[in-house]
matplotlib code that plots the C-alpha trace (Angstrom):
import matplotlib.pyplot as plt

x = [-1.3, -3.7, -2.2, -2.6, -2.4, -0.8, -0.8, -1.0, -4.6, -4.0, -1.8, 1.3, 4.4, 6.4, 4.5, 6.8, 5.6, 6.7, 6.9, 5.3, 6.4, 4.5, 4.3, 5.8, 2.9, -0.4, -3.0, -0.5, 0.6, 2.8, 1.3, 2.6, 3.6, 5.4, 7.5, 8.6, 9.7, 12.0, 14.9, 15.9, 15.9, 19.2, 19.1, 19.8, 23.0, 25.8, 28.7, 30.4, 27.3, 25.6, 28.3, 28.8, 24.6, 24.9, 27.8, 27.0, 27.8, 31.4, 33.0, 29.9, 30.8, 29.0, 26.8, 27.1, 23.5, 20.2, 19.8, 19.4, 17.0, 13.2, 14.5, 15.7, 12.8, 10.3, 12.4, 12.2, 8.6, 7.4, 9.4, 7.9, 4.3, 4.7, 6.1, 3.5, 0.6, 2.2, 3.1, 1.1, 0.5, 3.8, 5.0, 8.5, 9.9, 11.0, 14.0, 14.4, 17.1, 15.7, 18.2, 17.2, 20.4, 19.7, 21.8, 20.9, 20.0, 18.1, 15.8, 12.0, 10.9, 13.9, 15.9, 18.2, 20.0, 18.2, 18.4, 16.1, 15.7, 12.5, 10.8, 8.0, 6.0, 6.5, 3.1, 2.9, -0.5, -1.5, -5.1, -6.7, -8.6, -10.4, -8.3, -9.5, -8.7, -5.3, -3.4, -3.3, -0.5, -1.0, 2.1, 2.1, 3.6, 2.2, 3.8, 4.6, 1.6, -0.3, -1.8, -1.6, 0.6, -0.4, 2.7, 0.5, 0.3, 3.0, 2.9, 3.9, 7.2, 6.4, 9.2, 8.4, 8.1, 6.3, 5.4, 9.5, 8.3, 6.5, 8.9, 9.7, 6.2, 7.6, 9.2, 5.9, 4.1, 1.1, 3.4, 6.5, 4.4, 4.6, 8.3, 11.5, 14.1, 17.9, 20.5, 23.1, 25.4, 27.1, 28.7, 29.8, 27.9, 29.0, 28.3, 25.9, 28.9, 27.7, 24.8, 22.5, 22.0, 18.9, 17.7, 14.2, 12.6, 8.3, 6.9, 4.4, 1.2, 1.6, 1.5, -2.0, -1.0, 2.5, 4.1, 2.2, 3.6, 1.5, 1.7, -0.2, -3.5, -2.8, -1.9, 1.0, 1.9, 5.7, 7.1, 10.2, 13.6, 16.1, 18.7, 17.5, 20.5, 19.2, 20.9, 21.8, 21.1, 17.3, 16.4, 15.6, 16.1, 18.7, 19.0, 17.1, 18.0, 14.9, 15.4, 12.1, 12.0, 12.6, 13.0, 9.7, 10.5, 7.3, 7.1, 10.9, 11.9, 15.2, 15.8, 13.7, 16.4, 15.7, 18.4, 16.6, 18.3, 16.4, 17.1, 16.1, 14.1, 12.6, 9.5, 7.8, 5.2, 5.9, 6.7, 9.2, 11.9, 10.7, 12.8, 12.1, 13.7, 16.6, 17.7, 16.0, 18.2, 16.2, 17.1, 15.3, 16.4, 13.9, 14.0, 17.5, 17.2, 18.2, 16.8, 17.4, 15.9, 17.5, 14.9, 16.3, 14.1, 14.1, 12.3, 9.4, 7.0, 3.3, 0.8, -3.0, -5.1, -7.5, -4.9, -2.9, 0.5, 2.3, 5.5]
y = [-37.9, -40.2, -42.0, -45.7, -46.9, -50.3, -51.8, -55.6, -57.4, -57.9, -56.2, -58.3, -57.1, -59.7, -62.2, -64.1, -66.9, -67.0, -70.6, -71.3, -68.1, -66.3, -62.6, -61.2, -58.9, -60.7, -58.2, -55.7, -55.1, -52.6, -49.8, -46.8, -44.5, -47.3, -48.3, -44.5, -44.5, -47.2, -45.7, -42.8, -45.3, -45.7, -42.9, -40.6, -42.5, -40.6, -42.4, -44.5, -45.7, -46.2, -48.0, -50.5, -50.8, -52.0, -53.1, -54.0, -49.7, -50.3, -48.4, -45.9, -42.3, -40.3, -37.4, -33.8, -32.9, -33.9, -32.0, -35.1, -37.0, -35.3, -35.9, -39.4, -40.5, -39.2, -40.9, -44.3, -43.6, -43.3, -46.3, -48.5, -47.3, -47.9, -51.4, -52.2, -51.2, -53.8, -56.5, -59.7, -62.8, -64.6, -68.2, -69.4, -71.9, -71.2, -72.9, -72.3, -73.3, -72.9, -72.8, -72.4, -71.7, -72.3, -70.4, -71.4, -74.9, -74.0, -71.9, -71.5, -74.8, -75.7, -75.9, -77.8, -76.8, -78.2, -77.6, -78.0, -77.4, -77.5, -75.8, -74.3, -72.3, -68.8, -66.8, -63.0, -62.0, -58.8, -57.6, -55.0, -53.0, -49.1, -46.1, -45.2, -48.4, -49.3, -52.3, -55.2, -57.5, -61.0, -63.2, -66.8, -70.0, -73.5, -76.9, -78.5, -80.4, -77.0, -76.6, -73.5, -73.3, -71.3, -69.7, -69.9, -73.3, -75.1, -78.5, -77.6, -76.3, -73.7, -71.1, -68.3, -64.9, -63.9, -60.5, -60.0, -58.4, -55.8, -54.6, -52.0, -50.4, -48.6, -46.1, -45.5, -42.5, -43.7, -44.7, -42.4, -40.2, -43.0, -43.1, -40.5, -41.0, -39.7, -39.9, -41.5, -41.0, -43.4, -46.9, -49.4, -52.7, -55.1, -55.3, -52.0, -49.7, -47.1, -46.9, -44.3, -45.4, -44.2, -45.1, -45.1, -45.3, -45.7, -43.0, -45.8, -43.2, -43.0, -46.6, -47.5, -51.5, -51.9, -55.8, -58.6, -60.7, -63.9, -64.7, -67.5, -66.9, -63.1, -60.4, -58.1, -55.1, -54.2, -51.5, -51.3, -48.8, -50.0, -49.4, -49.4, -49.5, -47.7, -48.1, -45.2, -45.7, -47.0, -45.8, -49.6, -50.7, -53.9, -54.0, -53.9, -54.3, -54.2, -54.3, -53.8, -50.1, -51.1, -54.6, -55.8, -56.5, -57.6, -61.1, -61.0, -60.0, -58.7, -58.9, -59.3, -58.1, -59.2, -58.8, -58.7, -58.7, -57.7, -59.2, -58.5, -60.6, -61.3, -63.1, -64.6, -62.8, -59.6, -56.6, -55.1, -56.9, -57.2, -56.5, -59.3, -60.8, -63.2, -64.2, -63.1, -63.8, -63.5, -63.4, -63.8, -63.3, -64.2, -65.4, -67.4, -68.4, -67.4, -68.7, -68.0, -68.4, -68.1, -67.8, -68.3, -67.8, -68.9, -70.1, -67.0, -67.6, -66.4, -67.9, -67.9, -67.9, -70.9, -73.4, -73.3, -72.5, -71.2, -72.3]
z = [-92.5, -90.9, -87.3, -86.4, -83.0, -83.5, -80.3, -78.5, -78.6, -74.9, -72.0, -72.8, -74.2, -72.2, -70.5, -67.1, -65.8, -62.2, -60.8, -57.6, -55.8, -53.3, -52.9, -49.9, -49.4, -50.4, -52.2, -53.2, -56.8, -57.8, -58.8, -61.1, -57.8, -56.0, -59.1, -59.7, -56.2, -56.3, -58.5, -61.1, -64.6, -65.7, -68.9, -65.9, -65.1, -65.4, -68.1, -66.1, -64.2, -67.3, -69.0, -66.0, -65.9, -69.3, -70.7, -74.0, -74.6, -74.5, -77.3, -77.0, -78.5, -76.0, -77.9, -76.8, -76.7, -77.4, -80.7, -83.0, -80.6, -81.6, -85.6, -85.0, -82.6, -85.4, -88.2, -86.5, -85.5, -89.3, -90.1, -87.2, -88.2, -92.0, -91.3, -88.9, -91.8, -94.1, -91.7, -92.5, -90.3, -90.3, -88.2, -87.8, -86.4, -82.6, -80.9, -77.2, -74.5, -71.3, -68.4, -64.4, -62.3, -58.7, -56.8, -53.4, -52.9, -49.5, -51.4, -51.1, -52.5, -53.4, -56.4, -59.1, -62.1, -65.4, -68.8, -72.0, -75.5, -77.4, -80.7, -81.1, -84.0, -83.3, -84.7, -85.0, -85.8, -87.3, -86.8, -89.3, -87.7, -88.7, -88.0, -84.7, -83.0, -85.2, -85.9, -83.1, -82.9, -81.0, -80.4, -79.2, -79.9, -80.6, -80.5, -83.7, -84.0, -84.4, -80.7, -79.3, -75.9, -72.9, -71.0, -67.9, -68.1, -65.4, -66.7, -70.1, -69.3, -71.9, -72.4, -70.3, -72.8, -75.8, -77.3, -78.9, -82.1, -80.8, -78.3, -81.4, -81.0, -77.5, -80.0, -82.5, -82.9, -80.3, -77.8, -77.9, -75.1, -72.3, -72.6, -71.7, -74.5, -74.1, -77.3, -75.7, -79.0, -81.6, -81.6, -84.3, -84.4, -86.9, -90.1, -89.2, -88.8, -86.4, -85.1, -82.8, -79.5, -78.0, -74.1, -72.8, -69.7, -69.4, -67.6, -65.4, -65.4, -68.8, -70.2, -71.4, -71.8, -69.4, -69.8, -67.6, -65.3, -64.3, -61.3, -59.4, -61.5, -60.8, -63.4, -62.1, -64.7, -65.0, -67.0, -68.6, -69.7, -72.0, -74.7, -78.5, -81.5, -84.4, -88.5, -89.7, -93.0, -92.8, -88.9, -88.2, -85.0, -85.3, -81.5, -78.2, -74.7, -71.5, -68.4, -65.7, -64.6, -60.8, -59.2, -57.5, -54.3, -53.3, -55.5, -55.0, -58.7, -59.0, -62.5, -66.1, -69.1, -72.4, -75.7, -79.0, -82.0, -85.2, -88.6, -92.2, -93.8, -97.2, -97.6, -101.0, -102.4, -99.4, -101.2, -98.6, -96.1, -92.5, -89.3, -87.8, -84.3, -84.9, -81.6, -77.9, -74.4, -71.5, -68.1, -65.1, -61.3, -58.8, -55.8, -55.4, -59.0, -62.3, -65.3, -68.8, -72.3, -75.5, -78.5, -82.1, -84.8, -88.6, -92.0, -91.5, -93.7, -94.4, -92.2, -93.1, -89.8, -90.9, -89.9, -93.4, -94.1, -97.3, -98.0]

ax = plt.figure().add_subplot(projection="3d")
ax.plot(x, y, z, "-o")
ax.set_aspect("equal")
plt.show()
């Protein structure tokens, strides 16, 4: 069987736009050696630790061993590619709450609480390409009037992270080598029933495109670890949690975690449902500020790149 590397047009899996912040040490970027240095990911936690890292375990049934993991990485890894292969362009429309938290009023700059909700048109874009370079997926957003909206762009208040549908793509076949994986074990999640519960941490030499942060006019790469809820019955993943592999001290990042909850959804004249995200929370500690965004997501539809959409 014939592999295709499905993978982002550009370097972004998340893209953070960091507001007017200055790097402690100018000319320094964090690097693959300095990030492993930091700290042990947190699939090396023991139970408790892990549980109290991420809370959104309680109830887990630990596992006893890692017996099932290389079956159940390879099961998801067949379903990820397959889906990829017949994923077409798609749009949706986007709703976003965006929330910044100051913490300390005496902050750099300065700071106030604010709040604001907006919607977009959410595009995931599926580039066919030969079997040597694989699939591309490009994600970005518009504003309703169809004009395409640059995260980097301050004035815009534009929601501060893309890339949610192909967070999935950390567990295909051409990526599963940049990541460690760990079966954590078993818990029930809704209407799901139990699920596997699989952790992951990027091994930062290994990652050919790591997640972007934009910074100032600057690209900074960050990688990730996180917490992926797998269905039992299909091997979908229904769930994601990221969090960044080490905080960044050096533009002052303490914390990038983003929840992703996968849905299934059918779509006219698509042979197959789509797991698709639903809703995305993001939080973001940096500096004395948090802010947050909630993404929901609803009426996918087909989207044909010259500008028209189907129904």
């Amino acid at each position: 069987m014939s592999t295709t590397s499905v993978l982002p047009t550009t370097a972004v899996v998340f893209v953070a736009v960091l507001l007017g912040i200055t790097p402690a040490s100018p000319g320094q970027e964090p690097s693959p050696d300095r990030y492993q240095s930091v700290a042990a990911p947190y699939l090396e936690y023991p139970l408790p630790k892990l549980l109290k890292a991420v809370p959104e375990l309680k109830g887990l049934a630990p596992a006893e061993n890692q017996q099932q993991l290389p079956v159940l990485l390879v099961r998801v890894g067949d379903i990820i590619q397959d889906s990829a292969k017949k994923l077409p362009n798609l749009t949706s429309r986007e709703e976003v709450i965006q929330t910044r938290l100051c913490t300390n009023p005496r902050s750099y700059g300065g700071c106030l609480d604010s709040e604001q909700r907006r919607e977009f048109n959410y595009l995931i874009l599926s580039h066919r390409n030969n079997e040597n370079t694989g699939n591309q997926l490009e994600e970005y957003r518009t504003d309703l009037k169809n004009r395409r909206i640059d995260p980097a762009d301050l004035e815009s208040g534009a929601p501060k992270s893309q890339g949610f549908a192909a967070m999935w793509l950390l567990f295909s076949p051409s990526h599963r080598s940049e990541s460690d994986f760990r079966y954590l074990g078993q818990q029930k999640v809704g209407k799901h029933g139990t699920t596997f519960i699989v952790a992951f941490a990027q091994k930062p030499d290994a990652v050919r495109l790591p997640g972007e942060i934009l910074l100032q006019g600057r690209s900074l790469p960050v990688w990730y670890q996180g917490i992926a809820w797998i269905d039992q019955s299909s091997s979908q993943i229904i769930r994601m949690r990221t969090d960044l592999l080490a905080p960044q001290a050096d533009i002052h990042l303490q914390r990038l975690t983003a929840e992703i909850q996968f849905g299934e959804v059918r779509i006219p004249r698509v042979a197959t449902a789509l797991m698709l995200p639903m809703e995305v929370d993001i939080t973001l500690e940096l500096n004395a500020e948090v802010s947050k965004e909630v993404h929901s997501y609803s009426n996918y539809r087909l989207y044909a790149v010259e500008t028209r959409m189907v129904p």
